[in-house]
N, C-alpha and C positions, 0 to 999 in steps of 0.2 A: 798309633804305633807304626802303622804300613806307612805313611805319609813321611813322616821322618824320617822312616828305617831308609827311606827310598831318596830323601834328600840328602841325607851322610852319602849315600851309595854314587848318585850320580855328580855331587860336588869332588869327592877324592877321589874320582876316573875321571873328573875332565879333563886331562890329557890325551883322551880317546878322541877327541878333536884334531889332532892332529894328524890323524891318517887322512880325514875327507878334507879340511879345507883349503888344500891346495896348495898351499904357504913355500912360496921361493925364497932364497936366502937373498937378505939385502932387503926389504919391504920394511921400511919404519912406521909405527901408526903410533897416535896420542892416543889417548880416552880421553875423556872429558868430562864432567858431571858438574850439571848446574844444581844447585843449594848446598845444604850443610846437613848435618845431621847420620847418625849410622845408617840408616838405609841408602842414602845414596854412596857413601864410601863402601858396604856392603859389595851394592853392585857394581860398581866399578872395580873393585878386588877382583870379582868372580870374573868379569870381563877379562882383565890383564892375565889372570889362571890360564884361560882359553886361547889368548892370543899367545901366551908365552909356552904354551902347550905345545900347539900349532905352528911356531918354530917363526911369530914374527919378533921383529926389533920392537922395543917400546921405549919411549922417550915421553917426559912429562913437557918440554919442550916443542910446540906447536910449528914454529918454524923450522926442526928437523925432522918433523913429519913428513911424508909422501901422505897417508889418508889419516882421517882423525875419525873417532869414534863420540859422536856427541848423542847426550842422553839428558832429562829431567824429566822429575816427578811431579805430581801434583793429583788432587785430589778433585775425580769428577763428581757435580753433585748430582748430575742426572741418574748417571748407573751405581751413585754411591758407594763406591771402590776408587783407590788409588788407581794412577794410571803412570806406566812408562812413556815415554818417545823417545826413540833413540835413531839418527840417523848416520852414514856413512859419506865422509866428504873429504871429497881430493883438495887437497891444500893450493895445487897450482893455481886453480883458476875457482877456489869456493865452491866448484860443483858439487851440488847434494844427490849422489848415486842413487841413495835409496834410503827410505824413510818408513820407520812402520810404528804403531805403538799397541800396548796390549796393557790389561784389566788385571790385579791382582788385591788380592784381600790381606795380605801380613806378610813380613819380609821373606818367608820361607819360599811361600808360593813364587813371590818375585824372585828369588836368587836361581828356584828352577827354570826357571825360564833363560836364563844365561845362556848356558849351551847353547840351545836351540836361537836365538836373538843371535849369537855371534855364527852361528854357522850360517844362520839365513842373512846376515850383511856382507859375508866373506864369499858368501858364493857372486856374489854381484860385481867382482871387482873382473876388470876389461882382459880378456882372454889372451892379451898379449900378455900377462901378468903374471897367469898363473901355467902358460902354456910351456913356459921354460922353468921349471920347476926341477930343484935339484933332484938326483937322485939317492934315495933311498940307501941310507948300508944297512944291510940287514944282516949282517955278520953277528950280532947278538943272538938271533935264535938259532944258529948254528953252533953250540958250542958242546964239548961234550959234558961239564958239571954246569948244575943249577944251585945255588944255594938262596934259598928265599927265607922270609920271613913275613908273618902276615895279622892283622888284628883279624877275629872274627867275630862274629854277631851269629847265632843259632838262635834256634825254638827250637825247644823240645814237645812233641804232640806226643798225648796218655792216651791213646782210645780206651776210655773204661770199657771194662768187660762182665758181662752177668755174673759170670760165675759165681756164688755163694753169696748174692744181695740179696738180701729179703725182699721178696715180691719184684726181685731184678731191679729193683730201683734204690738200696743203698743201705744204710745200717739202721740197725734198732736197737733198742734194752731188751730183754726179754719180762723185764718187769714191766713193762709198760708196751705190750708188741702192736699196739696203733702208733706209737710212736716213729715214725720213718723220718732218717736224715738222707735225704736224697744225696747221689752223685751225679759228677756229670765227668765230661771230659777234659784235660786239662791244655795247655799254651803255655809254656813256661818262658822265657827268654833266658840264654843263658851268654855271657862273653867271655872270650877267650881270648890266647896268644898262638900260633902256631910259627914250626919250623919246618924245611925239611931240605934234601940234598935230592939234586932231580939227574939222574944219567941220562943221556940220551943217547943209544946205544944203536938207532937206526934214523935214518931221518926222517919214519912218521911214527917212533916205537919211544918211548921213554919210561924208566923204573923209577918213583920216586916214593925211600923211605923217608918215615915225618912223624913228629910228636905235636900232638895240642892237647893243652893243656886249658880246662874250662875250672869255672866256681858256678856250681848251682846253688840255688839256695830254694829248694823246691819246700820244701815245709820247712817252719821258723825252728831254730833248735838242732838240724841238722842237716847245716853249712856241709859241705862234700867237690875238692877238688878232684876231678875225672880227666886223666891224662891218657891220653889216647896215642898207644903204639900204633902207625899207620903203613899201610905199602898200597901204592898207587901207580897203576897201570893206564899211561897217558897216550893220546894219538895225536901228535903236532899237527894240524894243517895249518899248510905255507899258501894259500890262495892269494892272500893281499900283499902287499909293499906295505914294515913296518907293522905286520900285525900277527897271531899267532891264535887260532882257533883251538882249544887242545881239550876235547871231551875225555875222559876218564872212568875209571872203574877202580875201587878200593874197599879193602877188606882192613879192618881194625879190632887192635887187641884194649878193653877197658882197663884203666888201673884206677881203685877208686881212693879216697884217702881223705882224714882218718877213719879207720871202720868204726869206730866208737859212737859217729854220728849218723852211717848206714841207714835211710830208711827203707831200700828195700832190703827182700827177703830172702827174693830169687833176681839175681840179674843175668847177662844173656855174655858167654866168656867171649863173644865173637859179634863181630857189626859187618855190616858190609853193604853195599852201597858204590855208588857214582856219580857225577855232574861235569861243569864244563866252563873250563878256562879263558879267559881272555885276557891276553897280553899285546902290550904296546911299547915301543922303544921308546925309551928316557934317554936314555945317554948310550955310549958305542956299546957295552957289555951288559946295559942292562934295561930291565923293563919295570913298568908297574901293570900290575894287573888285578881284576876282578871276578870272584868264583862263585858261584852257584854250585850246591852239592845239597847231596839225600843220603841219608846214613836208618838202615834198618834191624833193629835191635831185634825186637819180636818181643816175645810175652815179658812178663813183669811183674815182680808181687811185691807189695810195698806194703808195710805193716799200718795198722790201725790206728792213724794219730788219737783219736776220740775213743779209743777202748775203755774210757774210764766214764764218760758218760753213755756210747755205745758200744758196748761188748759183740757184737756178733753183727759181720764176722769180725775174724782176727787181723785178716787180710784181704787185701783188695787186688782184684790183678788187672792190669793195663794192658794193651796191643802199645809198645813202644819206638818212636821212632823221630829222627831231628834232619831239619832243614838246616842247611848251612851258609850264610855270607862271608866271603874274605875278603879284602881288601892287602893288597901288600908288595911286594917288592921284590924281583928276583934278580939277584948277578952274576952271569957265565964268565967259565973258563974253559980254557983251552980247545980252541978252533977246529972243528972236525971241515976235514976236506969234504967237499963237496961230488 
């Protein structure tokens, strides 16, 4: 799950290339990929993401190339793994700048490596090149409204709690009290949609109210949409060209729905919690960006799915609390003076 959670996560921010690789406007590159088949179209897609990210030209035409990006796969039989090479070459005179290749087990593996492959060719290109590199408008993070929207990906962590388990360790019949059904703690995964409208009211101060809206489906039977009133208290840093650090602090109101499928008993009228933003310019007023957030509920009492073969206890209570991924998209109005 971490493995994939992590490969969605850094394929839809590969845009965030485009701050480091240096990219002046007017740089044409081809890609290239020798065979057939979906893994080499794969990564060649993810390649073109990166450079078009990064703010180069790309032409499937090799003669209006300035540098080409060549690449093929094949399969070592020594180390028994698929293998890339992928090298950087100037069209003028066929010069091959720089050559590397790397070891991969299934297309996932190889697609992450993308990024990283394109920033380690793009750094090699001749310092007259990237030395006159346009400048930067950074007029998007200066604006005073934000209106975003974003996919999220959560886990919900249960820390079970002693409280009223038999011999601390989980339920029983009392007709039968050797009987023990142990608990443990739970992981839930849960996805969601979010909104929100961000003011920026000082230029390292922003207030941003937000709804998200999740489907847990934590025990079969009772499905429960959890729409989360939010207000979030952001701190811009402006340190880079093109880029927008913005750790945060937020308190949330739960709406759960419908109560008819409720499986807790007790839930907690208030969350609250913080993490940290990262944004990168797309276009003049807007960005995409990637979030990190912690949200802490506290206690928890969720009734007794198994009261019918273990009766005691009635309920269960949990330490509750969710880790948060975004992914998404935000676009400014109205230009605050500087």
């Amino acid at each position: 799950m971490v493995k994939k959670a992590l490969f969605v996560i850094i394929i839809l921010f590969s845009s965030v290339s485009g701050l480091f690789a240096a990219a002046p406007k007017g740089i044409t590159i081809s890609i290239q990929g020798a065979g057939t088949g979906d893994l080499i179209e794969g990564f060649k897609y993810a390649l073109k993401v990166e450079a078009s990210a990064a703010g180069y030209d790309l032409t499937d035409n090799t003669s209006e190339a300035k540098y080409i990006i060549k690449f093929a796969s094949e399969f070592d039989q020594v180390q028994q793994k698929s293998k890339i090479t992928v090298s950087l070459v100037r069209v003028a005179d066929s010069y091959e700048i720089v050559s590397m290749e790397y070891l991969f087990t299934d297309e996932e593996e190889m697609l992450l490596y993308s990024q990283l492959v394109f920033f380690m060719l793009m750094a090699n290109l001749p310092d007259d090149e990237t030395a006159s590199s346009a400048v930067v408008d950074n007029s998007w993070r200066d604006k005073w409204l934000y209106a975003r929207a974003s996919f999220d990906y959560s886990i919900m962590l249960l820390g079970l709690k002693k409280d009223g388990l038999v011999a601390g360790l989980g339920m029983t019949n009392p007709s039968n009290p050797l009987s023990i059904a142990p608990l443990d703690n739970k992981a839930n995964p849960i996805m969601g949609v979010g909104l929100g409208a961000e003011v920026q009211v000082l230029d390292f101060l922003s207030l941003e109210p937000g709804a998200q809206i999740s489907y847990e489906n934590l025990v079969q039977g009772h499905t429960i949409y959890n729409l989360l009133l939010t207000m979030s208290v952001k701190f811009p840093l402006k340190f880079f060209s093109g880029f927008v650090f913005e750790p945060y602090i937020m308190g949330a109101y739960p709406m759960r729905f419908p109560k008819a499928n409720e499986i807790f008993v007790k839930y907690p009228m208030i969350a609250y919690g913080g993490g940290i933003q990262f944004a990168v310019k797309m276009e003049k007023n807007s960005a995409l960006f990637f979030e990190a957030g912690y949200l802490y509920y506290g206690d928890v009492t969720m009734k007794n799915k198994y009261i019918d073969l273990f009766p005691e206890p009635e309920v269960i209570k949990y330490n509750y609390s969710v880790i948060c991924f975004k992914i998404g998209y935000k676009y400014g109005f109205f230009d605050r003076k500087k």
